[in-house]
C-alpha positions in Angstrom: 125.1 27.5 86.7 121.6 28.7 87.0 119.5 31.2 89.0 118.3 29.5 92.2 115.3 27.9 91.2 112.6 26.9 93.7 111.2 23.7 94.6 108.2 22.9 93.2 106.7 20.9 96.5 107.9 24.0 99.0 105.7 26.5 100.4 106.7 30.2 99.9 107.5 30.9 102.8 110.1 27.5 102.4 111.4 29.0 99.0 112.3 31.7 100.5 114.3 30.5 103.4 116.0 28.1 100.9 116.9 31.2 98.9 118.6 33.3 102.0 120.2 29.8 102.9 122.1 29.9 99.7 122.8 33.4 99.7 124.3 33.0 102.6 126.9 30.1 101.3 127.5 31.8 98.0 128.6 35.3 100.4 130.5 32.7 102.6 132.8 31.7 99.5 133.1 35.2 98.2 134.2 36.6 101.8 136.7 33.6 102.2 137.9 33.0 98.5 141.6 32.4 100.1 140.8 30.7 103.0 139.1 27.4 104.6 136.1 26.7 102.2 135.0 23.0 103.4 132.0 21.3 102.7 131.1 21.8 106.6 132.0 25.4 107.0 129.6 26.4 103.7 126.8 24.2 104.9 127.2 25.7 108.7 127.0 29.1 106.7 124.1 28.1 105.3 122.5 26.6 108.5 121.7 22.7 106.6 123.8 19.5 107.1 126.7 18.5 104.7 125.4 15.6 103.7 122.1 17.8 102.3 123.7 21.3 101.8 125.6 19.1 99.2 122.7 17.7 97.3 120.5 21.1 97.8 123.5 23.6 96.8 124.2 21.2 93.6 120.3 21.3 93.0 119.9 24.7 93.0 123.5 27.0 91.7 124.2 24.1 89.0 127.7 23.0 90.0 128.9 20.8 93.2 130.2 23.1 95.8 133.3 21.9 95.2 133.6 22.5 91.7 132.3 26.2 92.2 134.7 27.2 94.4 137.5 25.8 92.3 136.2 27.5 89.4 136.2 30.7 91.1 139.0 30.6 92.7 140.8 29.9 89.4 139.0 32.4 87.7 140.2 34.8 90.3 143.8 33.7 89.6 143.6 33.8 86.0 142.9 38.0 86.3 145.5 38.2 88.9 147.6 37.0 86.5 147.2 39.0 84.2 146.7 42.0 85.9 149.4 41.9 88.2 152.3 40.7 86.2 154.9 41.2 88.8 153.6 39.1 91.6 155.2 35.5 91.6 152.9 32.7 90.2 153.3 31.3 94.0 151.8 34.3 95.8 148.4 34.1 93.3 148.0 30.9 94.1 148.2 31.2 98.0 146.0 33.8 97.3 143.4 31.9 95.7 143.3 29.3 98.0 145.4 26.9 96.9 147.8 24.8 98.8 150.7 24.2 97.0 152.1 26.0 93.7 152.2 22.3 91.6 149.0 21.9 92.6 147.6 25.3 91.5 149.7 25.3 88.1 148.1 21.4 87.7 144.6 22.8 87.9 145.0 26.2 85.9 146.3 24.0 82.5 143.4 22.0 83.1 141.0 24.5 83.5 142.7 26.7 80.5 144.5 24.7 78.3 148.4 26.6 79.6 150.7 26.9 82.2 150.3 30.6 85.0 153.3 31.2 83.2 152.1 30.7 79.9 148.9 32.6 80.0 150.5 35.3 82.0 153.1 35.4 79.1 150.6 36.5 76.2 148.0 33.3 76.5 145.6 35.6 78.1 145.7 38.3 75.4 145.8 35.8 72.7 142.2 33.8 74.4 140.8 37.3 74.2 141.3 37.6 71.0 139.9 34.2 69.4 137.0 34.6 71.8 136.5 38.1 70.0 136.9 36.5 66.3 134.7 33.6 67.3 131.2 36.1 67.0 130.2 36.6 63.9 128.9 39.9 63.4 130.7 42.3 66.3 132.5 44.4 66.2 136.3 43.6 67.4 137.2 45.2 70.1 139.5 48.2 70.4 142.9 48.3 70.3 144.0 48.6 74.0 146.2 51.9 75.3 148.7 50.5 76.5 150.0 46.6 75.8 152.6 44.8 78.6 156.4 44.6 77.4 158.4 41.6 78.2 161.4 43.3 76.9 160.9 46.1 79.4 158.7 44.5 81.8 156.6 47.6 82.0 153.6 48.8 80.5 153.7 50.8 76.7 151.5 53.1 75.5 150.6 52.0 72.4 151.5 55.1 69.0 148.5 57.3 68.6 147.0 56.4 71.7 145.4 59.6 73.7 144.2 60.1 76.4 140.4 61.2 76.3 138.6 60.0 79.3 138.2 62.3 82.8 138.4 59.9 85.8 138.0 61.3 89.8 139.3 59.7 92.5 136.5 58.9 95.3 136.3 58.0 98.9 133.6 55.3 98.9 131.9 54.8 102.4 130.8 51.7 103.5 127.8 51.3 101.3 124.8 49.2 103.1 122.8 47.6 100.1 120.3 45.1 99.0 120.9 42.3 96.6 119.2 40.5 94.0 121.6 38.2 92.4 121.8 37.0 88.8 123.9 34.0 87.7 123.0 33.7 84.0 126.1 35.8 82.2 126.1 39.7 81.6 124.3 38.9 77.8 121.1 38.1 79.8 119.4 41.5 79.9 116.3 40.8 80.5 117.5 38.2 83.3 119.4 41.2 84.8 116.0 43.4 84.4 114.3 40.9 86.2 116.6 40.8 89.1 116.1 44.8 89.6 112.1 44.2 89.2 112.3 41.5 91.9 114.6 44.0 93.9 112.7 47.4 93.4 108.8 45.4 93.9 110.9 44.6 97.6 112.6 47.6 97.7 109.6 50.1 97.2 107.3 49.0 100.1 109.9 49.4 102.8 110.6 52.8 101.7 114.2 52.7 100.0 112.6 54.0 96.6 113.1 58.0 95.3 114.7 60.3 93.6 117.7 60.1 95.8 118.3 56.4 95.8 121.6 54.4 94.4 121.4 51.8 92.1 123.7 49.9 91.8 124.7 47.3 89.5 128.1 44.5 90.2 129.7 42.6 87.5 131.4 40.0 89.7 133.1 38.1 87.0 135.6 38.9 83.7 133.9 37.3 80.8 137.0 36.4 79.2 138.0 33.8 82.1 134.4 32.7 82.7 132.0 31.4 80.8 129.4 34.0 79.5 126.4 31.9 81.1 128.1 31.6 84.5 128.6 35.3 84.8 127.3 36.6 88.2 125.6 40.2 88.7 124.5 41.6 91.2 120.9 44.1 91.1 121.6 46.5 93.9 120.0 49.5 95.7 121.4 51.3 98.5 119.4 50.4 102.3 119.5 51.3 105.5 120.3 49.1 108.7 116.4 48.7 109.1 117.1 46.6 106.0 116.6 42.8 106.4 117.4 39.8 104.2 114.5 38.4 102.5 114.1 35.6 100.6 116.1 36.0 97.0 116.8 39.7 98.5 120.4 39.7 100.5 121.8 42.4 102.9 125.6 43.4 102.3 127.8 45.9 102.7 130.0 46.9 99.9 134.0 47.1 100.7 134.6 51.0 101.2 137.9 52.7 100.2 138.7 54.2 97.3 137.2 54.1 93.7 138.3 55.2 90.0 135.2 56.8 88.9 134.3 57.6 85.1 131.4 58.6 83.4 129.7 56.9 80.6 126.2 56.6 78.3 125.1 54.7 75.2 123.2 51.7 74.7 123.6 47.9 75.6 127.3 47.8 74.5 128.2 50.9 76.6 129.5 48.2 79.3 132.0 46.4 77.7 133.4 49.6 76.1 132.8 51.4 79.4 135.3 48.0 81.4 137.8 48.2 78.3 138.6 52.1 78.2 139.0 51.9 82.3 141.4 49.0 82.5 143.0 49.5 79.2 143.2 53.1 78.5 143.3 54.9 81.4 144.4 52.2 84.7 147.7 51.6 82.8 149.0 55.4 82.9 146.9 56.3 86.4 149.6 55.9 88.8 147.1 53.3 90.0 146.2 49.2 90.4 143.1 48.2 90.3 142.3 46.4 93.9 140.9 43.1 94.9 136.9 43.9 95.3 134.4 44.0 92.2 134.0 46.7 89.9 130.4 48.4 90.8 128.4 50.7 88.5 126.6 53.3 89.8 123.2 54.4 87.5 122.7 57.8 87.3 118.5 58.1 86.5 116.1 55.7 85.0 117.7 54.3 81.2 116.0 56.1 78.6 115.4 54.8 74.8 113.1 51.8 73.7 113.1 48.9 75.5 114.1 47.2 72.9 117.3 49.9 72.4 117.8 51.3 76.1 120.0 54.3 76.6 121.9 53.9 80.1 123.7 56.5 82.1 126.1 55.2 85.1 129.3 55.8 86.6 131.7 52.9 86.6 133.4 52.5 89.7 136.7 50.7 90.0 138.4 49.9 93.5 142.4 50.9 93.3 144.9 50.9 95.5 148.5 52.7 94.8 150.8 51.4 92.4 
């Protein structure tokens, strides 16, 4: 799935509308994952016809409509899965959107080559791991905290495992923001740099640039259920309601309520650790779940280093719920 391209023969003002059209679909199918997701309802959203909305959406993100919200929607499932181990393989799919539990289970082999069951059962961990051994040259990744017991049907801390990271507890308001999105896979760094240029060139003239701005960054995906290339992430900076959609720039508001915050810095690779020692070090032993919105960081200043070698500071922000 690619960025949104434009069309050669439009005007700007055109590509821009085009843009905000699609924008609109793709928050549509985000807000309504679980729900009624026709071809008529996305191309209302997006203010076109079916019969074109089909052709232009296809044109532009990559994949059918169709085919994208499946995707997602199994995607979705898979991390239910196998983050929730003791919800019934019938409740994630009804989650997800999917009519019937034969149906659901039908799909998710296709899609990843094993039964719900299956994958929740040690297929997911074992995935992870020859995805890991297939790249030549990283490093593999660390041993998690804490692994899931069948025996017990709890989760273990692993011997020797410590814990080493301080996390807070925050009350996140309902944060007003503006979007730039990026659908090329989290390994695209300069693809995710462009999307904050585009955002901060719009952001700056309307007076939402300065020292006390939030930028935010949000990793919608888990890159070990989809595809590195169709990763989505979102370049965000904190607006006010004077704040207006524009073109590739979208208006949202992120889901407020509370947030496991922890602090991290390095280079490139800080993400991934930064994702791994949240859910698998300290979320197992927390006393908390993680809860059904997207992960957000949070950059604290401007990344320092090279650009070749950047040095990021941010705080990772992940939406929990009791256990």
């Amino acid at each position: 799935m690619g960025e949104p391209r434009s069309l050669p023969s439009a005007s700007l003002r055109t590509q821009k509308e085009y843009a905000r059209r699609l924008n609109a679909a793709l928050d549509y199918i985000g807000r309504n994952i679980a729900g009624d997701i026709s071809l008529g309802k996305l191309a209302a959203a997006a203010c076109f016809s079916p019969y074109h909305f089909h052709r232009i959406f296809t044109a532009l993100v990559g994949e059918p409509p169709a085919e994208y919200v499946r995707r997602l929607r199994l995607e979705k499932a898979a991390g239910l899965l196998a983050n929730e181990p003791a919800t019934a393989v019938t409740e994630v799919a009804l989650a997800c959107g999917f009519s019937t539990s034969a149906l659901f289970c039908r799909l998710f082999k296709t899609r990843f080559g094993m039964s719900p069951t299956a994958w929740r059962g040690g297929g997911y961990e074992k995935r992870k791991n020859r995805q890991q051994e297939s790249k030549p040259g990283k490093d593999k990744r660390p041993r998690p905290a804490y692994r899931w017991s069948e025996r017990t049907k709890t989760w273990e801390r692993r011997a020797g495992m410590t814990k080493k990271l301080a996390v807070r507890i925050e009350d996140v308001p309902p944060w007003r923001v503006a979007y730039v999105k990026h659908m090329k896979g989290y390994g695209d760094g300069a693809g995710i740099g462009d999307a904050f240029e585009t955002l901060f060139c719009w952001a700056g003239p309307r007076g939402f640039m300065g020292p006390d701005m939030r930028v935010l960054g949000m990793a919608l995906d888990n890159p070990d259920i989809t595809p590195q290339d169709k990763c989505r992430y979102y370049a965000c900076v904190v607006v006010n309601e004077r704040a207006e959609a524009d073109g590739r720039v979208g208006i949202m508001t992120i889901r407020p309520g509370k947030y496991a915050v922890g602090r991290f810095s390095g280079g490139s690779d800080v993400f991934k650790r930064a994702y791994e020692a949240m859910y698998g070090e300290w979320l197992p032993g927390s006393g908390w779940q993680p809860d059904d919105a997207p992960a957000l960081e949070s950059y604290v200043g401007e990344p320092t280093g090279t650009p070749e070698k950047p040095r990021f500071v941010f705080d990772l922000y992940i939406p929990v719920k009791p256990l």
